[in-house]
KELUMNU-47476 format. One record per residue (C-alpha): residue number from 1; residue in one letter; x, y, z. Coordinates in steps of 0.5 Angstrom, whole numbers, plus 2048, in hexadecimal, padded with zeros to 3 digits. Layout:
! residues N
seq	type	east	north	up
NUM	A	X	Y	Z
...
This chain:
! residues 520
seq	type	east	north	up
1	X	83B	8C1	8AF
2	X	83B	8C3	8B7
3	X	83D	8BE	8BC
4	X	83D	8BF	8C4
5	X	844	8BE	8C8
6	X	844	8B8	8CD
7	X	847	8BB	8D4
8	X	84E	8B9	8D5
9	X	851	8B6	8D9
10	X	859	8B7	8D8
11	X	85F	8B5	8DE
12	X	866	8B2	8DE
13	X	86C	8B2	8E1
14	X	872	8B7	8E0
15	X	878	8B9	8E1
16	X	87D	8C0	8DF
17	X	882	8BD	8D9
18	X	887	8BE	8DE
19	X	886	8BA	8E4
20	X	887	8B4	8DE
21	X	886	8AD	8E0
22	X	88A	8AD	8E6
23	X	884	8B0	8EA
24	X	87F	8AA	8E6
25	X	87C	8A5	8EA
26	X	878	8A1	8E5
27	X	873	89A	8E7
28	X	878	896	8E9
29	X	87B	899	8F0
30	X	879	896	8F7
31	X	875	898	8FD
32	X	879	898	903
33	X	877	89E	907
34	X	871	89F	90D
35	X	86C	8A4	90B
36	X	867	8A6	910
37	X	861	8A2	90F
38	X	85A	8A6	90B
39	X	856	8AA	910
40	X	84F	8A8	910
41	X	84C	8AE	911
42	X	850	8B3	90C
43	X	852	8B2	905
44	X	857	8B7	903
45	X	859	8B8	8FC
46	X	85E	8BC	8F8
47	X	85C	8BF	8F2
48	X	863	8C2	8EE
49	X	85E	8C9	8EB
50	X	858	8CD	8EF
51	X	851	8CE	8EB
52	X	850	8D3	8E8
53	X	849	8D4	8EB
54	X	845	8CF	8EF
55	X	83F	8D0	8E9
56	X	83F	8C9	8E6
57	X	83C	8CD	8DF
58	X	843	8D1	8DE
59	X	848	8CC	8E2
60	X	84A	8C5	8DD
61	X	84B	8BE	8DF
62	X	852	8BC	8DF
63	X	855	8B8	8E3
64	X	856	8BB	8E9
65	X	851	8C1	8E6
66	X	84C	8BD	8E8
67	X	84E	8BD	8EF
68	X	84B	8C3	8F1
69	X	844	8C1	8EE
70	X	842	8BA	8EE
71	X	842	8BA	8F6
72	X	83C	8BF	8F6
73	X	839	8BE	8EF
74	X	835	8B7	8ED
75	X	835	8B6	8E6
76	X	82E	8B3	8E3
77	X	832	8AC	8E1
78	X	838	8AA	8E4
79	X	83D	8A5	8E1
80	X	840	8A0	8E5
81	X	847	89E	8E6
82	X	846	898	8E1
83	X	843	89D	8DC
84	X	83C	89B	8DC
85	X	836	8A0	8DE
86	X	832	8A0	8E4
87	X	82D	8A4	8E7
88	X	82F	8AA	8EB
89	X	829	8B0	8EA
90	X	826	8AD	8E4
91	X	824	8A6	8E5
92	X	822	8A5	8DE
93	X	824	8A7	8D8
94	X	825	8A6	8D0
95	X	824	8A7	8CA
96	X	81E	8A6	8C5
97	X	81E	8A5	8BE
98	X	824	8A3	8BA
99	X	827	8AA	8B9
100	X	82A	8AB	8C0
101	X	826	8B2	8BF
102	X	821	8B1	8C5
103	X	824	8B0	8CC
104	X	81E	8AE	8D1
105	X	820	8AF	8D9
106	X	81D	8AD	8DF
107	X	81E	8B1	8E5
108	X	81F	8AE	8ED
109	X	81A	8B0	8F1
110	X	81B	8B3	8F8
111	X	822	8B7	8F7
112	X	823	8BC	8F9
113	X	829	8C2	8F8
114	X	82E	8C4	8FE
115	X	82A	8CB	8FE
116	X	823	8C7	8FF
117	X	820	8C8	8F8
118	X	81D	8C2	8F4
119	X	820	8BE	8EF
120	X	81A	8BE	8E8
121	X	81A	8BD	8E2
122	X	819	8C4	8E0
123	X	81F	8C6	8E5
124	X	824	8C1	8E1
125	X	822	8C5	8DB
126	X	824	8CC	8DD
127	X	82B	8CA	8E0
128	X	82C	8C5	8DA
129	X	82A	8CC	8D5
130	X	82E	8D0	8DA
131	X	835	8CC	8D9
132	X	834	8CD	8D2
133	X	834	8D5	8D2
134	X	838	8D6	8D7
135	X	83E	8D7	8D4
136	X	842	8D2	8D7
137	X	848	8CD	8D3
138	X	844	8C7	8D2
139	X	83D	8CB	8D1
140	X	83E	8C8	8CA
141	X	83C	8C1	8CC
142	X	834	8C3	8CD
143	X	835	8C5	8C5
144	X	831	8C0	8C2
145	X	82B	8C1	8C7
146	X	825	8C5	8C3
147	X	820	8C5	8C8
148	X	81E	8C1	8CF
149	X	817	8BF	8D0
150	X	815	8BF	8D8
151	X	80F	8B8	8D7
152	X	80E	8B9	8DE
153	X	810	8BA	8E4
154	X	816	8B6	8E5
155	X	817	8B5	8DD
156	X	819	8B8	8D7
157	X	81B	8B7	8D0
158	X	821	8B9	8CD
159	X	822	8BB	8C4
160	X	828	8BB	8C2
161	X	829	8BF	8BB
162	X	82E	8BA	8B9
163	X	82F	8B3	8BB
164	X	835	8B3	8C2
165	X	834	8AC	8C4
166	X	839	8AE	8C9
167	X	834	8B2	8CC
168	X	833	8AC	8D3
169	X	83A	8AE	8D4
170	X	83A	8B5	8D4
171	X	835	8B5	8D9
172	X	839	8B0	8DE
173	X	83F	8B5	8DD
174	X	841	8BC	8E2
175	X	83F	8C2	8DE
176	X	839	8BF	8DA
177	X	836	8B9	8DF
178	X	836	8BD	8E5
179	X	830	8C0	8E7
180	X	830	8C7	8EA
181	X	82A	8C9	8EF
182	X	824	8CE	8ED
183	X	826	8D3	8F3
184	X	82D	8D2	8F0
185	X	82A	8D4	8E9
186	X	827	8DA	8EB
187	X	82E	8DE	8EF
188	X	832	8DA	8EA
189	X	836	8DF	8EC
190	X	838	8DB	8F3
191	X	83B	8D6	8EF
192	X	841	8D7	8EF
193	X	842	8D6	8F6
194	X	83D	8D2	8F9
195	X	839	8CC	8F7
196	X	832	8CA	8F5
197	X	832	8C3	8F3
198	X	82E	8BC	8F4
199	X	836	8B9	8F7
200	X	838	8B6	8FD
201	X	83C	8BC	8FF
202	X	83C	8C3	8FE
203	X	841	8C8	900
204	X	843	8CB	907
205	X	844	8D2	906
206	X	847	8D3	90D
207	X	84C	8CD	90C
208	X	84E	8CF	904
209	X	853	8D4	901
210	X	852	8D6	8FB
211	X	858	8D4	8F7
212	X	85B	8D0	8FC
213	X	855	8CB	900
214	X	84F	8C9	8FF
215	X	84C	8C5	904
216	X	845	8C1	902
217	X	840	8BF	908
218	X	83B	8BA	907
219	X	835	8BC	904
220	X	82F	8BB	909
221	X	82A	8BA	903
222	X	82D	8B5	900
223	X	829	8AF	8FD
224	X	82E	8AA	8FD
225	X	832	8A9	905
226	X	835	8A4	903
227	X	83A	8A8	8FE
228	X	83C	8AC	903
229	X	843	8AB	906
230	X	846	8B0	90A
231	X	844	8B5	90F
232	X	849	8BA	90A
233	X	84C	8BA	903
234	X	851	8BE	903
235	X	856	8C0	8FD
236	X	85C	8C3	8FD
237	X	85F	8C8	8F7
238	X	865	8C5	8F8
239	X	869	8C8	8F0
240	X	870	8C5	8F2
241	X	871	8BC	8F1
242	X	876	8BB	8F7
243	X	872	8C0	8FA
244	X	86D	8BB	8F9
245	X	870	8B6	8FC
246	X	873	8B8	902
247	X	86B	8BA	903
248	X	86B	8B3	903
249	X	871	8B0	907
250	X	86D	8B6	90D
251	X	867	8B3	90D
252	X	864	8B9	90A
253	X	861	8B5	904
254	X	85E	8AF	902
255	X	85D	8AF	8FA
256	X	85F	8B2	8F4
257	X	862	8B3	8ED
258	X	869	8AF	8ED
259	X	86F	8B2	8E9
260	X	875	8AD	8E6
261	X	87B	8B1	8EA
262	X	877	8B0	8F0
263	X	874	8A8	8EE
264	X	87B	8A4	8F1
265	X	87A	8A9	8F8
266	X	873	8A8	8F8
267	X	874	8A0	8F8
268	X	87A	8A1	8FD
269	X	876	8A4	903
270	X	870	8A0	902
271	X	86A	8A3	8FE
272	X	867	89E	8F9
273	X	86A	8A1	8F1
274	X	863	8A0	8EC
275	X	865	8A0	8E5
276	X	861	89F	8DF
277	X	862	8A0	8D7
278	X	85F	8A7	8D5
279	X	860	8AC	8D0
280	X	865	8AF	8CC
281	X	869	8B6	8CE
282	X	869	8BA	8C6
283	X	868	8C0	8C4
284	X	862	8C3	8C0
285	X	862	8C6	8BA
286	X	85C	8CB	8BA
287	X	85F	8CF	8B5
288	X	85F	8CA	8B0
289	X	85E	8CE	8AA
290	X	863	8D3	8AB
291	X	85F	8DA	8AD
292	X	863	8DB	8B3
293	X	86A	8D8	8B2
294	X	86A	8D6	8AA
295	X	86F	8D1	8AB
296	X	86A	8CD	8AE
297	X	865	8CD	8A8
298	X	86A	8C8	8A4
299	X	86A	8C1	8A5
300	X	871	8C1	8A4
301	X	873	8C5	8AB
302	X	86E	8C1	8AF
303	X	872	8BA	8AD
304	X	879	8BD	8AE
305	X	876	8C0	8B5
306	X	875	8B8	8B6
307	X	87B	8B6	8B4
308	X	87F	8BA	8B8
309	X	87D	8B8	8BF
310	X	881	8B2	8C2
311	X	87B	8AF	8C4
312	X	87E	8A9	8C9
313	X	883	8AE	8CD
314	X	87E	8B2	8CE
315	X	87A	8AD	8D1
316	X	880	8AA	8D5
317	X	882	8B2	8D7
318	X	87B	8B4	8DA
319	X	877	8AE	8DC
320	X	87C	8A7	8DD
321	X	878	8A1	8DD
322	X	872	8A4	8DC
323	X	872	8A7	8D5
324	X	874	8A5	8CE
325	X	876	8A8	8C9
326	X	870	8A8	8C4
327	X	86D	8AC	8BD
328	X	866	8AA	8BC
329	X	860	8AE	8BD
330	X	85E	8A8	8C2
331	X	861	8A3	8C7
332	X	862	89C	8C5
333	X	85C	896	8C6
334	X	856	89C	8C6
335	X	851	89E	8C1
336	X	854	8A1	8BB
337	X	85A	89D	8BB
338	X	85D	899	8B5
339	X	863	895	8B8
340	X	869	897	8B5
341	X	867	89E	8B4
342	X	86C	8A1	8B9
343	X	874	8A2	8B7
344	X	872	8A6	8B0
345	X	876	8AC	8B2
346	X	87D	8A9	8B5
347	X	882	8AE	8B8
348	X	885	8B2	8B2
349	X	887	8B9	8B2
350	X	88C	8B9	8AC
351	X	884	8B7	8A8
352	X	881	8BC	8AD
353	X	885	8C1	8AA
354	X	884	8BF	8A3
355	X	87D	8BF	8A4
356	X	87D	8C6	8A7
357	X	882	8CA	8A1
358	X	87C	8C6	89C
359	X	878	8C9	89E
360	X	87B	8D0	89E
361	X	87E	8D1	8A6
362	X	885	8CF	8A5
363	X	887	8D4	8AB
364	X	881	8D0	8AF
365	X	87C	8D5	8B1
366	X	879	8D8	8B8
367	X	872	8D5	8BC
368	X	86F	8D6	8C3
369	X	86A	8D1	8C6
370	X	867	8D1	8CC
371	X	866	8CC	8D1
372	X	861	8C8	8D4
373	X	861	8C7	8DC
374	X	85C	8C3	8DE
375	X	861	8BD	8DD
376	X	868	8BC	8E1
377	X	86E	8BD	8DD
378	X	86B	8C2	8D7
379	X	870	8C7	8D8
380	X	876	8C3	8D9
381	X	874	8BF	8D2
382	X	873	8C5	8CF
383	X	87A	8C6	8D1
384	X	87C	8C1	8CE
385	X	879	8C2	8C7
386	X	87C	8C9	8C7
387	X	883	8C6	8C8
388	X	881	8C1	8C3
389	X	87E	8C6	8BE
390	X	886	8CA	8BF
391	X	88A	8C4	8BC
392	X	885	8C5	8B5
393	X	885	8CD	8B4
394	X	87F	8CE	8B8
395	X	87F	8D3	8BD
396	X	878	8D1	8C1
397	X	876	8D7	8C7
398	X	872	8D4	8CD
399	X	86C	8D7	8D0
400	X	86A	8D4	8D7
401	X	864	8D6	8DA
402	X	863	8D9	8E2
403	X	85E	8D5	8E3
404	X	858	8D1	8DF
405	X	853	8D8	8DE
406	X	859	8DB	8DA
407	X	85A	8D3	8D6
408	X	854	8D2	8D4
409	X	854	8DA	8D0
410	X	85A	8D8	8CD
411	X	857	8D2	8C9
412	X	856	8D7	8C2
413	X	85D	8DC	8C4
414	X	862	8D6	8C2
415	X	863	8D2	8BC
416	X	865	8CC	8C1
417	X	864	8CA	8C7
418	X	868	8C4	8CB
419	X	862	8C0	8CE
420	X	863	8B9	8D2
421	X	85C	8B7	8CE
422	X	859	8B1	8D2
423	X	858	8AC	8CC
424	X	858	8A6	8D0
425	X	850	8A8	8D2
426	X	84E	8AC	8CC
427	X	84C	8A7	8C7
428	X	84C	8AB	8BF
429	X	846	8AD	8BE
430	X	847	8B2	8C4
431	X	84F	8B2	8C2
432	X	84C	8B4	8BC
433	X	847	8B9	8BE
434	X	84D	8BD	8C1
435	X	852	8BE	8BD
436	X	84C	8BF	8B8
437	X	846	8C3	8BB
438	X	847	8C5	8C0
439	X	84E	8C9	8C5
440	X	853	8C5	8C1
441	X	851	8C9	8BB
442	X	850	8D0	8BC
443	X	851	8D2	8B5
444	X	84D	8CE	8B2
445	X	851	8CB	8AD
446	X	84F	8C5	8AA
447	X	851	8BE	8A5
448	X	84B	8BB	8A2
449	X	84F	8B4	8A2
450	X	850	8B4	8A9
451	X	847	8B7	8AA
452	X	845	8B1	8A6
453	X	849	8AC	8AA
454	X	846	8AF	8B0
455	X	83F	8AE	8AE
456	X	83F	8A8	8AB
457	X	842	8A4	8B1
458	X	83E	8A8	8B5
459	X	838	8A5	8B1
460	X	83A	89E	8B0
461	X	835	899	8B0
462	X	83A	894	8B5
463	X	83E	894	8B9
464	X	844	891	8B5
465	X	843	896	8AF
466	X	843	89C	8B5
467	X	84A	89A	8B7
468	X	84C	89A	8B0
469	X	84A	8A0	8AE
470	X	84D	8A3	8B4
471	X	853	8A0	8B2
472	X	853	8A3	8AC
473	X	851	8AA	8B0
474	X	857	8AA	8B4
475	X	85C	8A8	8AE
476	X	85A	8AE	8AA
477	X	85B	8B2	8B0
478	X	862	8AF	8B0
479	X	863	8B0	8AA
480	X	861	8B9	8AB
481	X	866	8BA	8B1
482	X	860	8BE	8B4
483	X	863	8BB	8BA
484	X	86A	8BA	8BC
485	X	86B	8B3	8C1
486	X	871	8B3	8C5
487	X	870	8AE	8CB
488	X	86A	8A9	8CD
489	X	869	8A9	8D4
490	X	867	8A6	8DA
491	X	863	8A9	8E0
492	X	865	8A9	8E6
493	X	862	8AA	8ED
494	X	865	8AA	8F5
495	X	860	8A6	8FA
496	X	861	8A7	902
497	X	861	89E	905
498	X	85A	89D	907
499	X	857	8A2	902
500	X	852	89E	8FD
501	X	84E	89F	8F7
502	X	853	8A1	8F2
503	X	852	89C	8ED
504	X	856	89E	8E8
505	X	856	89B	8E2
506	X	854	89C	8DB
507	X	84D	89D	8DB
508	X	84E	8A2	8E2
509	X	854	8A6	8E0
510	X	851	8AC	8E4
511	X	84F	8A9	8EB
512	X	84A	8AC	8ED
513	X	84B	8B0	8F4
514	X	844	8AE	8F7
515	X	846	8A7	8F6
516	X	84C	8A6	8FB
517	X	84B	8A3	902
518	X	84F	8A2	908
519	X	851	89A	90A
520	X	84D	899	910
């Protein structure tokens, strides 16, 4: 069985172990400072990492990954702040038949690319099979696509060769949906520096410094004038939270990510604090059948690794008011959830350790993982994790990528990897994809139980009988430890006064940046 990937979108707020909670801010603090007002014409943002190339096809789309593609780069669906889809270069769209196999699309007439070329039917499917082969990180999510039919100039057809009823999804997001210019296909080669969209911006090379700044303009081309905001988007590489928020307190910049430790301080001096239940801070096993690290291969490892986190402490430590302590594969009150199933593996190191001389480690053993870095916090967790791990026997090593180019070649080195995965947008069938068929597992280890929960969900008749059979689904993912939950967490985010358009919430956890606007 062969799934593609849903593009990720995966942020938090965190703090390092040390700061504790005395640096926490939480929800509940006041505002009583006077932040300057928003300026109507520039739109400056903050991003904690720099692209690793400015090529939608190589880049992913984590928040704030995303940043750097979605200001010059139109998707074919766009999905609105309340979840639903709404036209943006396609205006019609849907599947026919029953199968969710075939996919048709209706192209907008009269677009045109920032470079000049035209948008066509023909066009989109030559950019929609560059992204598959390309050799990027979320490549897998045009898998199931067998073969694109061009039915006239602004229609074609999409064959599927496996059912992917996520497929409207996939072409509203970055790396998958937004659609890259003929001219731009043929010197793919000034991809990374330059754009070749259909957005309502494109990069000013003179104005952008690769790794620091990079300054977008408005994009004569563009067919909707009323999208365009700002004479200048600018985002900032800012790696460092209190860096980000003197930034702020200077005037500097307008939005960005927030962080726990700098939340209460954030409030203080003025800034809205947005804040929204989100995804699950965890370690992934990859190496589930022990081919790297044996240990990993049993069942009994995997569980005392769960019981050997102290779950609420950490969660107080790193991110206040803005987490809890959590050991469940998904968040409580979405799809797959079955009230209850959280608090199975309490804190318990005396049965962590029994379980581990059980299974023939009563010395404990020694593990690396990676970590991902397209969230806040990653590495300060996995910190936290090793710490933890110490207590039971196990001596974890952690890797920490320089930059996004060398994470994404280490998602098949590792036998884990400390991922803040968004959960709170990636309804189970995707979940499911992830961590079955696509980068999740790059060893390919599979369960049969956990397949067939996998398919017979995604295949129920009602929409009833489909969320009992995710719920099955999540149980049995449980129920093997492939995923180490620590803490649920809540997404936050810092608005300058008079900024508007942010709208966070759950159906829109991932603002998109060409959504903002100034006050008038």
């Amino acid at each position: 069985m062969t799934r593609s990937r849903l593009a990720l979108t995966v942020t938090a707020g965190a703090a390092g172990l040390a700061l504790l909670t005395t640096a926490c801010g939480g929800g509940s603090s006041t505002s009583s400072g006077t932040a300057k007002a928003q300026d109507p014409s520039v739109l400056t943002v903050a991003s904690a990492i720099a692209p690793n190339s400015l090529n939608p096809a190589l880049g992913g789309s984590a928040d704030p990954q995303q940043y750097f593609f979605e200001l010059a780069y139109d998707t074919l669906i766009r999905q609105a702040p309340n979840g639903t889809y709404t036209p943006a270069l396609a205006t019609k769209w849907g599947f026919v038949g029953s199968d969710s196999k075939t996919f048709d699309l209706t192209l907008r007439s009269g677009v045109k690319f920032n470079d000049g070329s035209a948008l066509t039917a023909d066009g989109v499917k030559k950019s929609l099979q560059y992204y598959a082969k390309a050799g990027g990180p979320l490549a897998a999510d045009l898998a199931p696509v067998g073969s694109i039919d061009v039915v006239s100039p602004l229609q074609l057809r999409i064959h599927l060769k496996t059912s992917d009823p996520l497929l409207p999804l996939y072409l509203s997001r970055p790396t998958t949906g937004e659609i890259i210019s003929p001219v731009g296909l043929a010197r793919t080669g000034e991809l990374g520096t330059t754009t070749h969209g259909a957005g309502p911006y494109v990069i000013d090379a003179a104005q952008t410094v690769s790794g620091q700044t990079y300054t977008y303009v408005p994009n004569p081309t563009y067919y909707d004038k009323s999208r365009v905001h700002w004479k200048k988007v600018v985002v900032k590489v800012i790696k460092d939270e209190n860096t980000t928020l003197s930034a702020f307190r200077s005037g500097e910049v307008d939005y960005a990510l927030g962080d726990s430790t700098t939340a209460k301080a954030a409030k203080s001096a003025g800034f809205q604090v947005l804040s929204s239940p989100y995804s699950i801070m965890q370690l992934i096993i990859q190496d589930r059948a022990g081919t790297m690290v044996k240990a990993l291969g049993d069942l009994r490892v995997r569980q005392a690794m769960r019981y050997g986190i102290n779950r609420d402490s950490i969660a107080k430590a790193l991110y206040g008011s803005y987490a809890k302590g959590w050991d469940y594969p998904v968040l409580a009150n979405t799809s797959g959830y079955t009230q209850g199933s959280e608090g199975k593996y309490p804190y318990d190191v005396a049965k962590a350790k029994k379980l581990l001389a059980a299974a023939g480690y009563p010395n404990g053993f020694s593990m690396s993982i990676t970590v991902n870095l397209t969230g806040v916090g990653e590495s300060q967790a996995a910190e936290a994790f090793a710490a933890e791990m110490a207590n039971i026997g196990i001596n974890v090593k952690i890797n920490v990528p320089a930059n996004v180019n060398e994470l994404f070649s280490t998602y098949a080195k590792f036998p884990a990897m400390m991922f803040d995965y968004g959960t709170g947008i990636a309804p189970p069938y995707a979940q499911g994809n992830d961590l079955l068929y696509s980068w999740g597992n790059p060893l390919k280890v599979s369960d049969k139980q956990l397949d067939t929960l996998y398919s017979q969900a995604a295949s129920s008749s009602t929409a009833q009988l489909q969320e009992q059979g995710w719920q099955k689904f999540e149980q049995r993912l449980s129920d093997l430890s492939w995923t180490i939950p620590m803490v649920s967490l809540e997404k936050i985010v810092y608005v300058r006064p008079g900024l508007k358009g942010v709208d966070l919430s759950a159906t829109n956890l991932t603002p998109d940046l060409t959504t903002l606007y100034a006050a008038k």
